[in-house]
LUMVOGU-747560 format. One line per field, with one value per residue (C-alpha): residue in one letter; x, y, z. Coordinates in Angstrom, 1 decimal, m for minus. Layout:
BEGIN
resn <- c(A / ...)
u <- c(X / ...)
v <- c(Y / ...)
w <- c(Z / ...)
***
This chain:
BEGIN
resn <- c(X / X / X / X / X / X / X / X / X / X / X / X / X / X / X / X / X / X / X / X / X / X / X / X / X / X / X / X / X / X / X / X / X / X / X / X / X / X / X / X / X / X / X / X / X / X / X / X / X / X / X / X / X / X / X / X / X / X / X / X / X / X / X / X / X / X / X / X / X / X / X / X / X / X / X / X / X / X / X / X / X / X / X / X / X / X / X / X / X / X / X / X / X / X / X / X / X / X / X / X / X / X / X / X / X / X / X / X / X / X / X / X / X / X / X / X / X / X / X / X / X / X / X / X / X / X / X / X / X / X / X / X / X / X / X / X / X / X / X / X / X / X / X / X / X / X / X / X / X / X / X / X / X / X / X / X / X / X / X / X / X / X / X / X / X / X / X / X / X / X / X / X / X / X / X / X / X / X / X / X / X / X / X / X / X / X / X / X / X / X / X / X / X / X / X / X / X / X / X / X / X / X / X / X / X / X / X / X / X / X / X / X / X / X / X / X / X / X / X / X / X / X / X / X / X / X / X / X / X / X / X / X / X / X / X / X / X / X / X / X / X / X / X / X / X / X / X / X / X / X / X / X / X / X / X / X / X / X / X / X / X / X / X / X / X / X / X / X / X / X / X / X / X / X / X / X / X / X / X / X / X / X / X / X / X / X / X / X / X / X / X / X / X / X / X / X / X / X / X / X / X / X / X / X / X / X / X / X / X / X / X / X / X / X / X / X / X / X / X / X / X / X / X / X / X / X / X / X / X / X / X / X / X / X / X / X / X / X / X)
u <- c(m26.9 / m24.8 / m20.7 / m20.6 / m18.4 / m14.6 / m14.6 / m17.3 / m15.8 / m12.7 / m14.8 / m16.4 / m13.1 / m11.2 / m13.7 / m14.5 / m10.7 / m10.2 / m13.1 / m12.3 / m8.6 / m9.6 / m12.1 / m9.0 / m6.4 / m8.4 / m9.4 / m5.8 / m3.9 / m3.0 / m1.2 / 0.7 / 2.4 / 3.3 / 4.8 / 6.7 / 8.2 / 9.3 / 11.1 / 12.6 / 14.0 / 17.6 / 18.0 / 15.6 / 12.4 / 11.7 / 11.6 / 14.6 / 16.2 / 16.2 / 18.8 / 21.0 / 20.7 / 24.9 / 25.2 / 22.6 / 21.8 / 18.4 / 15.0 / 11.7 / 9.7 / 10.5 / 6.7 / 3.4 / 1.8 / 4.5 / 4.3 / 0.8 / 1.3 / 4.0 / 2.2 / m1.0 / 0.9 / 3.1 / 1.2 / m2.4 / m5.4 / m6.7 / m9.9 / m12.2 / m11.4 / m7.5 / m8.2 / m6.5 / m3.2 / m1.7 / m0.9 / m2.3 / m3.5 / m0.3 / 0.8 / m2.9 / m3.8 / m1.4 / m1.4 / m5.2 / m3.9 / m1.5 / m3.7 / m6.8 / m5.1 / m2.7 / m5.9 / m7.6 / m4.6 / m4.1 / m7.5 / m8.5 / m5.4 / m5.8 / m9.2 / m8.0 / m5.2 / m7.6 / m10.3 / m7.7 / m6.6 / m10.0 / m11.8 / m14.6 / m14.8 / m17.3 / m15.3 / m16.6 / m14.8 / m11.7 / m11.7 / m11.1 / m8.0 / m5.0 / m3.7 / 0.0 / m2.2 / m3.9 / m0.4 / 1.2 / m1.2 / m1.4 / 2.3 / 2.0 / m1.1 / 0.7 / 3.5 / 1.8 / 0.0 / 3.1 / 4.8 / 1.9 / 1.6 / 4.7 / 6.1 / 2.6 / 3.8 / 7.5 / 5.7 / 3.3 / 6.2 / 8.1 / 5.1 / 4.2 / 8.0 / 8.9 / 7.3 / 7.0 / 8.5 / 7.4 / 10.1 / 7.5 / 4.3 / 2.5 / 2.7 / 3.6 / 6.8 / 7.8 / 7.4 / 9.3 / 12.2 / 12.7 / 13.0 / 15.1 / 17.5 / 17.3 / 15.9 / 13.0 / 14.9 / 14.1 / 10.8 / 11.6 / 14.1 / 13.6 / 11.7 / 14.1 / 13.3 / 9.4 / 9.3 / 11.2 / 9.1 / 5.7 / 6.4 / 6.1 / 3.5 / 0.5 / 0.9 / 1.2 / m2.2 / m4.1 / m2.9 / m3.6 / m7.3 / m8.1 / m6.9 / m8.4 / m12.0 / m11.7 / m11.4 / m14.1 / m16.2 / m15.9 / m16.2 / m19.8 / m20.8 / m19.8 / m21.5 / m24.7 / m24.9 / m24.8 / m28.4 / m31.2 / m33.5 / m30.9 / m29.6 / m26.5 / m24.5 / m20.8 / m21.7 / m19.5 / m20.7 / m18.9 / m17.9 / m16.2 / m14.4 / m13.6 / m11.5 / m10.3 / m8.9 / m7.8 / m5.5 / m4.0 / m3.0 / m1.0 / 0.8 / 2.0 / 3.1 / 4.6 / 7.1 / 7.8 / 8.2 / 12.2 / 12.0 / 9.2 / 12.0 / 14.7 / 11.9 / 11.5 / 15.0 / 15.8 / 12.2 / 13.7 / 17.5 / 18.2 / 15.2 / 16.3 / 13.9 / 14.8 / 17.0 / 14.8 / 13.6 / 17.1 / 19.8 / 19.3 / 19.0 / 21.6 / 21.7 / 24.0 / 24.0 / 22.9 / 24.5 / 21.6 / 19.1 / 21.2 / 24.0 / 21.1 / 20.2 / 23.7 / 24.0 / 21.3 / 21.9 / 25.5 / 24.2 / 20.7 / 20.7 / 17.8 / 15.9 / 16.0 / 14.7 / 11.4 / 10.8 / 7.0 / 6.6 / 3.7 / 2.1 / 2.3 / 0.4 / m2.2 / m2.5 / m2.2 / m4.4 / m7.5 / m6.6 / m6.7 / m9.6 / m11.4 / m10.3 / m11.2 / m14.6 / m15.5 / m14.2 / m16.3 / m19.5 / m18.8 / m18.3 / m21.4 / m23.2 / m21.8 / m22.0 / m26.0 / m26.4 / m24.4 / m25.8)
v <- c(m21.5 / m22.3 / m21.6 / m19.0 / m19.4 / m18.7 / m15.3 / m14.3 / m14.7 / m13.3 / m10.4 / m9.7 / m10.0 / m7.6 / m5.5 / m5.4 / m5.5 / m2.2 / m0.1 / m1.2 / m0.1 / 3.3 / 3.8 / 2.9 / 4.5 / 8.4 / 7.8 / 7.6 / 9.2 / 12.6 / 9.8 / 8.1 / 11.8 / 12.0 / 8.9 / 9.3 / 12.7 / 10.6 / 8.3 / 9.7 / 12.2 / 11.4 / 13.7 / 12.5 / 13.0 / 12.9 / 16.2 / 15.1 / 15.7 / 19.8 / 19.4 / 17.2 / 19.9 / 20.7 / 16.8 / 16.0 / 19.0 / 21.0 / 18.4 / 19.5 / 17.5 / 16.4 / 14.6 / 14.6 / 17.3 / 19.4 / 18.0 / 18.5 / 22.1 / 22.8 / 20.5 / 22.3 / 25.7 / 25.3 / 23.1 / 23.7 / 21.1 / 19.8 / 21.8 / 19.9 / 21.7 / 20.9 / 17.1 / 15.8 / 17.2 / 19.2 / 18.6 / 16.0 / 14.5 / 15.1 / 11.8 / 10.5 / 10.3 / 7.6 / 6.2 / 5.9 / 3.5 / 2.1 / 0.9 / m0.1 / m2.5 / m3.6 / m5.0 / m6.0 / m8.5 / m8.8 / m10.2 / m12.1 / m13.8 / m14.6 / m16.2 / m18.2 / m19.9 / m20.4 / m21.9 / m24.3 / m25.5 / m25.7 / m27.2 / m24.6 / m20.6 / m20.3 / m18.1 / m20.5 / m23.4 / m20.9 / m20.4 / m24.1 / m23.8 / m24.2 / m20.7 / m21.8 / m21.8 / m18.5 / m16.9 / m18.4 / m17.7 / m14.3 / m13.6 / m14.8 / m12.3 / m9.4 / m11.0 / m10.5 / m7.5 / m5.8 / m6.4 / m5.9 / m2.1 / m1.0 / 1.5 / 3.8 / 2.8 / 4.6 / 7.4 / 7.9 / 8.5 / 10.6 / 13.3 / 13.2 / 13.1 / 16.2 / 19.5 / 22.7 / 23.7 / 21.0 / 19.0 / 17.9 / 19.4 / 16.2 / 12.1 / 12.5 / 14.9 / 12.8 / 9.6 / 10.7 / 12.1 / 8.9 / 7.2 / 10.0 / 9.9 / 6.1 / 4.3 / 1.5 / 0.0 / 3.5 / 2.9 / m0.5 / 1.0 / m0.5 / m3.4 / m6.1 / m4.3 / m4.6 / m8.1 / m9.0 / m7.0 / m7.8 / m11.7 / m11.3 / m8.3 / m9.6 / m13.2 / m11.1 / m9.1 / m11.5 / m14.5 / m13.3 / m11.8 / m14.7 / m16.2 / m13.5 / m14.0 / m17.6 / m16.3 / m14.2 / m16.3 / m19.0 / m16.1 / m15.2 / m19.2 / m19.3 / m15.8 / m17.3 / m20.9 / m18.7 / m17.4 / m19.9 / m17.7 / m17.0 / m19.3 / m19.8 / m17.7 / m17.3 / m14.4 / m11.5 / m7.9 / m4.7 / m3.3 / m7.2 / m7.5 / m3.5 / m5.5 / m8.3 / m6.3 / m3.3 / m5.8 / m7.5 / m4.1 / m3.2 / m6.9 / m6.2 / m3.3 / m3.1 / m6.3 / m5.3 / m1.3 / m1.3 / m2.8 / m0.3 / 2.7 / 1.1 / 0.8 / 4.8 / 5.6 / 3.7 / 5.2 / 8.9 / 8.7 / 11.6 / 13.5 / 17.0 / 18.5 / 21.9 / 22.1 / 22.7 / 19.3 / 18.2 / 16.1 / 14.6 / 10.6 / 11.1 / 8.7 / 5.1 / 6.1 / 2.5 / m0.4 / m2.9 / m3.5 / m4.9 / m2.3 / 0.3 / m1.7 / m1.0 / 2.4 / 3.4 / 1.6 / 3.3 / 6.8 / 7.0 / 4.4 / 2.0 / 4.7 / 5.2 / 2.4 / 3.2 / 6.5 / 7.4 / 4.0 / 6.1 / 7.7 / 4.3 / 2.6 / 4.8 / 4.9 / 1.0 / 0.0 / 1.6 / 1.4 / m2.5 / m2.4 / m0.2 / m2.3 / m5.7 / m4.4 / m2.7 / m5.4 / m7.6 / m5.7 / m4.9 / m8.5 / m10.0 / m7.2 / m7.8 / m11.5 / m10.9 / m9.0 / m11.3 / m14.9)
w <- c(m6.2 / m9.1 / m8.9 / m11.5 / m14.7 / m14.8 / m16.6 / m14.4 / m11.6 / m12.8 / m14.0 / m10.4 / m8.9 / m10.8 / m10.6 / m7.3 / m6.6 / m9.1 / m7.3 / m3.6 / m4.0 / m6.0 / m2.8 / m0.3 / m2.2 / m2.4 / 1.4 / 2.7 / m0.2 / 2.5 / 5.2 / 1.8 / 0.7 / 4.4 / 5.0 / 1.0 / 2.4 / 5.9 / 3.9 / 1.1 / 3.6 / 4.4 / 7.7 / 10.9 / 10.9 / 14.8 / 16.6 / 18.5 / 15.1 / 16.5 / 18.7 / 16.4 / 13.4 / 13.9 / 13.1 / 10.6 / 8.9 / 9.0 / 9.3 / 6.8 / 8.2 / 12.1 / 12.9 / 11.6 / 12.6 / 11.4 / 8.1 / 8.1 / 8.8 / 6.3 / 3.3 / 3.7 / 4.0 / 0.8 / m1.0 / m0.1 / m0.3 / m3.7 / m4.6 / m6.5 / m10.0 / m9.7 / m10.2 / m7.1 / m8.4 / m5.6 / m1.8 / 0.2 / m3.0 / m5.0 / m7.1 / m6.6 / m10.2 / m11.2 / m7.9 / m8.8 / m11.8 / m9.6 / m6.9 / m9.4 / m11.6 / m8.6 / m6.6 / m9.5 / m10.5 / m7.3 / m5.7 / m9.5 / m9.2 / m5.5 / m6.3 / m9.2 / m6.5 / m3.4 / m6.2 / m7.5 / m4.1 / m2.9 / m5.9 / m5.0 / m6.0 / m2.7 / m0.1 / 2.7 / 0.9 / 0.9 / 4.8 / 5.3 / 3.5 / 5.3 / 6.9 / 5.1 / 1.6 / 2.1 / 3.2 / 0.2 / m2.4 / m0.8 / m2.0 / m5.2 / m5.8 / m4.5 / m6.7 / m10.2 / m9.3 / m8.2 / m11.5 / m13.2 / m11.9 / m10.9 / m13.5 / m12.1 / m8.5 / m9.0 / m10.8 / m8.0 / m6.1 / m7.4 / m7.7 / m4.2 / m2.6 / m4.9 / m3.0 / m4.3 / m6.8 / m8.7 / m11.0 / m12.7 / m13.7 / m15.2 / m15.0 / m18.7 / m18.0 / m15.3 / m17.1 / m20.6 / m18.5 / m16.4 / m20.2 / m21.2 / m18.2 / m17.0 / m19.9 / m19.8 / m16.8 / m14.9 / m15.0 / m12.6 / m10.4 / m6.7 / m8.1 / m6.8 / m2.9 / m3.8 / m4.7 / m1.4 / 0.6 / m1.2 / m0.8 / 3.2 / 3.2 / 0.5 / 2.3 / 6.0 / 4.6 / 3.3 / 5.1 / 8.0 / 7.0 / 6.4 / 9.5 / 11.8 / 10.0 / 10.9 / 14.5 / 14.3 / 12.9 / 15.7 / 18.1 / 16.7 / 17.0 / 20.4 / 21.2 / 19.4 / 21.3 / 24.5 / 23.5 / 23.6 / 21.7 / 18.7 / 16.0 / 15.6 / 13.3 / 11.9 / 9.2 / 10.0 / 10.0 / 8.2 / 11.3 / 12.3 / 8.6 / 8.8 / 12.4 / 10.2 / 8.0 / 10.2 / 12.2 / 9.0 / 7.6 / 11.0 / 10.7 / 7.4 / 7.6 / 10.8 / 9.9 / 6.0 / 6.8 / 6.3 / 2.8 / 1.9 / 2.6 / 0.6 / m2.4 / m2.0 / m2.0 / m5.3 / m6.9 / m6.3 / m7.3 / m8.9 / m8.4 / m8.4 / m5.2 / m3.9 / m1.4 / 1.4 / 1.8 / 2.5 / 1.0 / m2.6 / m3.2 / m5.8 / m9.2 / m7.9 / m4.6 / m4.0 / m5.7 / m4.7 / m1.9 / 0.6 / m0.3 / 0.1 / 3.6 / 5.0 / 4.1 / 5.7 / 8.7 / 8.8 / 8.2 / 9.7 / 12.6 / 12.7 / 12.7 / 9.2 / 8.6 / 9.9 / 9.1 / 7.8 / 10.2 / 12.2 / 9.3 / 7.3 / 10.0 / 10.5 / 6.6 / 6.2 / 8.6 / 7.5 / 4.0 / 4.1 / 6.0 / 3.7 / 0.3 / 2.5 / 3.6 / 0.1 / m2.1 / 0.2 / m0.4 / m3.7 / m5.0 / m3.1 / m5.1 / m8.3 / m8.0 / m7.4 / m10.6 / m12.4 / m11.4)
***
């Protein structure tokens, strides 16, 4: 079979990269509102956080069961009709155009770089890349997509870490206030944080994807030689790739979770939430990242720097196996109909 064209390929891979992260972002979207209200939340969010209440202050959300509770008690369960606007699904409609251009550029432009340094678009001749190419070229993908996408990735956040009563009704209220209040440059507040910390996590994700199908793949061929009667075969199944990229999820996010937090807190300054959810992110209350970094060492602990930690990895973990295993299947499909 022929290589297909350029703007095919570029075509299947946004495509497939749009859909697969629509399908991974709607799947998880009730874990990403818990893990926002974790780490927007200045006071603990442990349950130990009871008996410190004197020192910190009273804790809305103290684990995720609790959460779950209260979320679904306040803010109820999107019903079909309501668009995916409320509770578990609240912020999903521009996280929706967050996460579908974000892996479209982000997979299209990862293509383009393994292609070049292979001389090959055939994702065999991509696995024989070295694992320091994949991790870089992973990083520079998550790099353009992440600028690409981000003024829907601080919107997103801002509708699901605001509670009830809402702030703001609509994407569109949100999004002329922030212009209002904080200019153009609102609408990139904590990008500086999300560079840093996409560099390590897109080259973490795919990097090491790539890496653990290269294991997996040597793992069937060794299986196979073992039975006379089969022929030896490296293809991986959707329950092995689902693995693949299950494992490379829980790497990311497990290393790049602190600079994920500072991101939130700089996304919601000034957010006026009601008082039960806790202490405000007020407007400059962090000069820049690593200003933000100290701060929140000195007043949380190290703890806050991995709050929503839990509820991020059990998001993160499936959510990059489902975009890894979809955009797989999608691809292969849309490749067939297109070649």
């Amino acid at each position: 079979m022929e290589e297909p064209g350029q703007l095919k390929r570029a075509l299947v891979d946004s495509l497939a990269g749009a859909v697969s992260g629509g399908i991974s972002r709607t799947v998880t979207s009730p874990l990403d509102v818990i893990k926002i209200r974790f780490q927007v939340q200045i006071e603990p969010t442990s349950s130990w956080a009871l008996l410190k209440r004197d020192l910190y202050g009273t804790s809305k959300y103290t684990g995720i069961l609790q959460a779950t509770r209260d979320i679904f008690r306040e803010e109820g369960v999107a019903g079909f009709t309501e668009v995916l606007v409320k509770g578990f699904w609240r912020g999903n409609v521009p996280a929706l155009l967050l996460y579908m251009p974000y892996t479209a550029i982000q997979f299209t432009v990862l293509h383009k770089l393994k292609t070049f340094a292979a001389g090959s678009s055939k994702t065999e001749d991509h696995l024989q890349l070295s694992p320091y190419l994949s991790y870089f070229s992973g990083a520079l993908a998550g790099c353009a997509a992440t600028i690409g996408s981000y003024p829907f990735d601080l919107l997103r956040t801002i509708l699901a870490s605001q509670g009830e009563p809402r702030v703001y009704t609509t994407m569109r209220s949100a999004f002329l206030d922030i212009i209002k209040t904080r200019g153009v440059r609102g609408l990139y507040a904590g990008l500086s944080p999300t560079l840093v910390e996409i560099i390590p996590y897109a080259g973490l994700q795919f990097g090491s994807y790539d890496t653990y199908k290269r294991w997996m793949m040597v793992w069937n061929r060794y299986r196979f030689s073992n039975i006379s009667s089969m022929r030896p075969d490296d293809s991986l199944s959707s329950f092995q790739l689902f693995l693949c990229g299950f494992a490379a999820g829980t790497c990311a996010k497990a290393i790049c979770h602190p600079l994920d937090v500072v991101k939130k807190r700089f996304q919601i300054e000034g957010l006026r939430r009601h008082p039960k959810y806790g202490a405000r992110v007020e407007n400059q209350t962090y000069n820049n990242m690593y200003h933000a970094l100290r701060q929140i060492l000195h007043v949380e602990g190290w703890p806050g720097l991995y709050k929503g930690i839990f509820p991020s990895l059990i998001k993160s973990a499936p959510a990059g196996a489902v975009t890894f295993v979809a955009y797989e299947y999608i691809s292969d499909w849309l490749e067939s109909l297109l070649t």
